[in-house]
N, C-alpha and C positions, 0 to 999 in steps of 0.2 A: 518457529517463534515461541518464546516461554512467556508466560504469564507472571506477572507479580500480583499479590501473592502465591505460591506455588499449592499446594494442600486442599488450602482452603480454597482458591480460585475454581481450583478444578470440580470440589465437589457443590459448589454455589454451580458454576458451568452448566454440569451434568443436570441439576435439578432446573435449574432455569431450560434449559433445552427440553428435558420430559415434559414439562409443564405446561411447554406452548405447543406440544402435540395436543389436536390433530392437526393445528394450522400452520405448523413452523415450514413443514413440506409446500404448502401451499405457497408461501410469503418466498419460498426462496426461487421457484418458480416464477413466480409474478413479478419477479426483481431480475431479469436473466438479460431482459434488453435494456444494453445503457442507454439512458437518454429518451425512455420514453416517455417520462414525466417529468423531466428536465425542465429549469428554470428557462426562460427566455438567454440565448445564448446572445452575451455581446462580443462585440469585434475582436479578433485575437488580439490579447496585450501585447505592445511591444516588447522582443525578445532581448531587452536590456542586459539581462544576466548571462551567467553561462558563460560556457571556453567562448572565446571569439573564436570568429571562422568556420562554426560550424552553421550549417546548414539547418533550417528548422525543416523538421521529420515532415515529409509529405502526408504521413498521417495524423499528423497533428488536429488537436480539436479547438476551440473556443472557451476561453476562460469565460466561464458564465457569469452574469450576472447575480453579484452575492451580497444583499442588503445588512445592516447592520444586525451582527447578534447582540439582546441585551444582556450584559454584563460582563462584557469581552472588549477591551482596546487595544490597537496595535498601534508599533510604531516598526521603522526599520530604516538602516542607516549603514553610513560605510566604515568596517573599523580596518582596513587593510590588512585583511587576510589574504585576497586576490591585487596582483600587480595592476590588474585593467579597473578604470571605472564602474564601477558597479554597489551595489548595496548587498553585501555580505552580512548581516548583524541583522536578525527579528526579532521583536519583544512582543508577548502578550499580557496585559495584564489583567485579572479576573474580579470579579468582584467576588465580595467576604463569603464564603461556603461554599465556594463551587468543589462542587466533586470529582475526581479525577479517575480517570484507569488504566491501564498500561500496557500492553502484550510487548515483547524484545526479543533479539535474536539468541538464536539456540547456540551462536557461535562460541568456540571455546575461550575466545582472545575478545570478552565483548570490553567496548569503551568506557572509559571513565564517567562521561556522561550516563551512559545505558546503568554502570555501576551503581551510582548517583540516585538515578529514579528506582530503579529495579527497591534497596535501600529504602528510598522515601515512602513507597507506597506501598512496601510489606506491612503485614501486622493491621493491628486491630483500626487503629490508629490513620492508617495508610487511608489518603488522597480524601481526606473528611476537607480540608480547608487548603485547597492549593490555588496560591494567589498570583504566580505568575510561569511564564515559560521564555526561555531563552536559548535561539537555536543562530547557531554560527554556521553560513557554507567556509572553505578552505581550507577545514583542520579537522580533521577528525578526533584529534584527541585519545587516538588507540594505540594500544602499546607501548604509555607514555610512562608507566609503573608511577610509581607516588607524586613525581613530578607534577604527573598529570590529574592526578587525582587532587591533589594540592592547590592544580588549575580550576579545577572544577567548585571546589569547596569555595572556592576565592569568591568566584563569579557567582555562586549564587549569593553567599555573605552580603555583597557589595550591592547584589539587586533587594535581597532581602531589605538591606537598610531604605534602601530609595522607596520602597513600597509598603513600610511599614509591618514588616512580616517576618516568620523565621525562615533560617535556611532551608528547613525541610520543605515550606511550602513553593519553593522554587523548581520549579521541574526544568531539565538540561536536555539537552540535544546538538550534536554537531557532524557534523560530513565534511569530505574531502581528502586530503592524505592521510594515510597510515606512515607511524612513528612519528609524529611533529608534535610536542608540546604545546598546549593551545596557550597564547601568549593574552593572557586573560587581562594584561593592563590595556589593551587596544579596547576592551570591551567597554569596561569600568571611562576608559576616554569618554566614550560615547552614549554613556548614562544620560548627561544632562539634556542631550542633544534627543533622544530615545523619551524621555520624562516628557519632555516638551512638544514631541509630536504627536505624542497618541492619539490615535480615534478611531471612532468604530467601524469606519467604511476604509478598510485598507488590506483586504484581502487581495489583491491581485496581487498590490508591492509585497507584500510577504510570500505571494507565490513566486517571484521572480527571485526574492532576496536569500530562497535556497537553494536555487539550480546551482548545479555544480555541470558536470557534460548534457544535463538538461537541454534539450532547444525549445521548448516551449514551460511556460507554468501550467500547473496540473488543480483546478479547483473540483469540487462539486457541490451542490444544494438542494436539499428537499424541505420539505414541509410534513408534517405530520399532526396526529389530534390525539390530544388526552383530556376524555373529558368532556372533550367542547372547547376546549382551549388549544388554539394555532401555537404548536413548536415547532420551531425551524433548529435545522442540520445545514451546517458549512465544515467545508474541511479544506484543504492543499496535502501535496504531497510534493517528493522529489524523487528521483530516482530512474536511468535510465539502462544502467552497466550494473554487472556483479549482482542483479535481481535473479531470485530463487525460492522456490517456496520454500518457507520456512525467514520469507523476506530477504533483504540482502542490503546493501547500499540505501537503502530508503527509508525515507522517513516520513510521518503521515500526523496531520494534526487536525483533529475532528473538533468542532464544538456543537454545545446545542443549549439553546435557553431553559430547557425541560427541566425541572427539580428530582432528580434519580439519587438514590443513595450509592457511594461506589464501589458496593458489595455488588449490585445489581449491574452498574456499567461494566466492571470487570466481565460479568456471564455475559452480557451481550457482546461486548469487545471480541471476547472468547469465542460464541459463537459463530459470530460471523466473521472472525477474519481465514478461520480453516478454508471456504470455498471463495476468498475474496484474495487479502494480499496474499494468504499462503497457496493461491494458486495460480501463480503466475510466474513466468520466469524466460528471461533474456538470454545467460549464460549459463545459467546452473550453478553457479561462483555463488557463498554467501558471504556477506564481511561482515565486521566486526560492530558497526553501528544502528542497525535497524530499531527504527523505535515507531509505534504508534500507538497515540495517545490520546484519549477520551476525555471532553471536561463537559463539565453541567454546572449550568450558571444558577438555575432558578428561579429565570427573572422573568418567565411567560406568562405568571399564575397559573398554574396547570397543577394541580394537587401533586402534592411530593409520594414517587413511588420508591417504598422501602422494602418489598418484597420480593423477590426470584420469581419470577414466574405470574406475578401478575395480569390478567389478561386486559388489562385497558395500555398496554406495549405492544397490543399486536400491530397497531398501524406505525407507533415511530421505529419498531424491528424491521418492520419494511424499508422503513423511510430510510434507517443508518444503513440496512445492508445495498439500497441502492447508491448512496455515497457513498460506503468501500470498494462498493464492486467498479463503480466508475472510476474512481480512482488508479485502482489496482490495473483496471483497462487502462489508462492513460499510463502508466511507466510501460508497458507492453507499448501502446503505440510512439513513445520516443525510446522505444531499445535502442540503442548504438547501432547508427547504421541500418536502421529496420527501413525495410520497404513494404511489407506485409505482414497483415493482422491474422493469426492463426489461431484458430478453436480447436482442442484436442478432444474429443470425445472419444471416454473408451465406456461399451457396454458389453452387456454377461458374461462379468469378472463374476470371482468365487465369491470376495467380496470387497466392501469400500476399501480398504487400505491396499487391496491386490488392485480394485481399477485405476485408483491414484498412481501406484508405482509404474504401474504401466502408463497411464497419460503424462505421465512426468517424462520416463523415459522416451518418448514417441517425441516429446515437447525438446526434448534437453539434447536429442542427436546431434552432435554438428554435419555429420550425412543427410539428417531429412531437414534439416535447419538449411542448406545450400544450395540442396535440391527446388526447395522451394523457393531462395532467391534468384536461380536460374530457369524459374517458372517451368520445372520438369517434375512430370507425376509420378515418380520414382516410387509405387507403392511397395519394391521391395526393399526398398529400406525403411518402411514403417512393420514390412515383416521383420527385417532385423532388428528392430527399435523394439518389437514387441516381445521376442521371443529370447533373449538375452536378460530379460530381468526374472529370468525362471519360474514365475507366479505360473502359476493352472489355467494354461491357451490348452483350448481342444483343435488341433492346427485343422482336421480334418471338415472343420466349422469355422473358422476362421472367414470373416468379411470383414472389409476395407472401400468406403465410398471419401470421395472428395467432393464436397456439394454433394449435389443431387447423382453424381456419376458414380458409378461402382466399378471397380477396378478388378475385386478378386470376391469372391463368394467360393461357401461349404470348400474352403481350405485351395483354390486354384482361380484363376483368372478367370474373370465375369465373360461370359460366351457374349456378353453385349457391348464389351467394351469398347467405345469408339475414340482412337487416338484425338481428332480433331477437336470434339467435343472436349474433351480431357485440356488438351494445350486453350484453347477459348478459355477455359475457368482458370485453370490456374495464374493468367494473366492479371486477374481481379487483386486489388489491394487487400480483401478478405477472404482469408480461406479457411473451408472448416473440414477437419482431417476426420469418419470417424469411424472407429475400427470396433466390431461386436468380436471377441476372443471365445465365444461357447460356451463358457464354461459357469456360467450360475445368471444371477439377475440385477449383480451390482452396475454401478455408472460414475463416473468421475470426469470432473472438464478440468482442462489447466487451458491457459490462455500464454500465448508464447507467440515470438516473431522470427523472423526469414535472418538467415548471416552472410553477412556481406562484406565486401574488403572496406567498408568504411568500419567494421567494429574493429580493424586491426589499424586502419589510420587514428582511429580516436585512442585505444590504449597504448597505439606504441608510444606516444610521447606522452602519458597522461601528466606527468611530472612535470613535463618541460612547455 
């Protein structure tokens, strides 16, 4: 995932991250179990959206309970992008000064929308007053060369005018096929209809109104203090197929009342999405539309933070990276076809970027990805997962446990190893893979799911 702005992003990033040592280690720790400060979860929403006929993922969670943000209205609506009944079309609209930030896919071929924001929120200038968002499922909008780009300018002009604001302050988003022109007069239809419904408690219908092979909607919510002043964290996401770190197919929409300058949101965006969306992955596939984006209304009274590194953000950096991380968990538990929730830990890599490629590769197998949907401990095919991406394994050190069971130890099969014990856990909907390679004291987790003939029933017809 690239950051907008690019330069400057990175070294705001770097300084906000030195800054919040010695505690940053700590918060991201403290943040590892989703759900353990989780709002009071309400009843799953109706799976209104999404392909028909699919099945919602047995690991599906509970759209939570998500109270009104102040300075934040939605509305959502059908403008027939999809043949089935459903609500296709989300609008946000923000109040005057909310601040914005952006992270986007690293893809070569990214969307007119992704173009669009990336554009808007560079520069000095970038996400100071962004007053609305408009995200469409059933079009991607990629690949559509000027056309497209022409679509996008449209659609935000036209929101622009209804809101009293300029084009730039319009942030874009859209999913679904690649090469289709987004047919932005269906949008522009559905303005008056969109103006006249807003309100602030409508977080779930925009969670449903982006599912594409989705089967469930994907929320999350915290709370945090600045101050002595309660700010609250909501967000949605989508995304179930084509997910990769470095993001894929998905798309993620965070708010918070907090007053943050978005010099500042960008470092924390930044921060937290390396061990949140960018560590997650379904396929290994990334495409062309990944967008997640940051706003700040400033409507909590909470003193406005304009500095990197500020230390009264230690509790809401907690708070956002438990909402991405949740999140980022929920497209992992609706992957296409998932039946199981997989934790990859790799430890003493040489280091961070070696135990990554290595947790990634362990993650992205279709070998140990199959393995585990026919609930088989296959641990040498996490040796071959491991030792094929060439990074510095000491083989002769090499251990490999599943749960609590250990399979192989100091480079050879665990003299404890008991088959029974092994088929027992693997039957579990959660399984945590986790392999120490010898060779220094780094650690990396990627969170990944089980492949099954439903990921090839659901993309062979994605089209049709």
């Amino acid at each position: 995932m690239t950051k907008a702005p690019s330069t400057t992003g990175q070294k705001i990033e770097h300084a906000f991250e030195k800054a919040l040592d010695p505690f940053a280690t700590a918060l991201k720790r403290a943040t590892r179990t989703p759900g353990s400060d989780a709002a009071p979860a309400a009843a799953p929403a109706p799976a209104a959206a999404g392909k028909p006929g699919l099945a919602i993922s047995p690991l599906a969670v509970p759209f939570p309970t998500i109270p009104p943000i102040g300075g934040v209205e939605i509305a959502t609506a059908r403008a027939g992008f999809y043949k089935h009944e459903r609500d296709d079309l989300v609008v946000f609209r923000f109040a005057r000064g909310t601040s914005c930030a952006g992270v986007f896919t690293r893809h070569k071929i990214g969307s007119a929308p992704v173009d669009w924001c990336k554009k808007h929120l560079a520069g000095a200038e970038g996400g100071k007053d962004v007053r609305a968002l408009v995200i469409n499922a059933g079009c991607a909008n990629a690949f559509t060369g000027k056309a497209g780009a022409d679509a996008a300018r449209r659609t935000a002009s036209e929101v622009a005018k209804r809101f009293g604001c300029r084009q730039r302050d319009v942030m874009l988003a859209s999913t679904g096929v690649i090469g289709v022109v987004l047919d932005d007069k269906k949008i522009v239809a559905k303005l008056p209809e969109i103006e006249n419904g807003l309100e602030a408690d409508a977080w779930a219908r925009a969670g449903r109104g982006i599912m594409t092979t989705d089967t469930f909607p994907k929320g999350s919510y915290a709370e945090a203090e600045i101050e002595g002043y309660k700010v609250r964290i909501a967000g949605i996401a989508k995304g179930s197929g084509m997910i990769a770190p470095d993001m894929a197919t998905m798309l993620a929409f965070i708010v918070t009342d907090a007053d943050i300058h978005p010099n500042v949101l960008q470092a924390l965006l930044g921060l937290h999405v390396r061990t949140t969306f960018n560590s997650v992955t379904v396929d290994g596939d990334t495409s062309t539309n990944d967008t997640a984006l940051l706003f700040a209304t400033g409507t909590s009274g909470a003193p406005r933070i304009g500095r990197v590194g500020d230390r009264r953000l230690k509790s809401f950096s907690a708070a956002l990276d438990k909402v991405m991380l949740d999140l980022a968990h929920q497209l992992v538990r609706d992957g296409e076809g998932a039946t199981k929730f997989v934790k990859v830990t790799v430890d003493g890599a040489a280091s961070p970027a070696s135990a990554r490629k290595l947790a990634k590769s362990i993650a992205d197998s279709p070998l140990v990805k199959t393995a585990i949907a026919g609930q088989d401990a296959n641990w040498g095919r996490v040796v071959m997962a491991v030792g094929k991406t060439e990074e510095p394994v000491d083989r002769d050190r090499l251990a490999i446990k599943f749960g609590p069971h250990q399979a192989a130890i100091d480079g050879a099969p665990s003299p404890t190893y008991d088959e029974a014990k092994m088929t027992a856990y693997m039957k579990n909907p959660e399984i945590d893979i986790i392999v120490d390679v010898g060779s220094g004291r780094a650690s990396a987790t990627v969170w990944t799911c089980d492949l099954t003939k439903g990921y090839i029933e659901i993309n062979g017809d994605y089209r049709s």
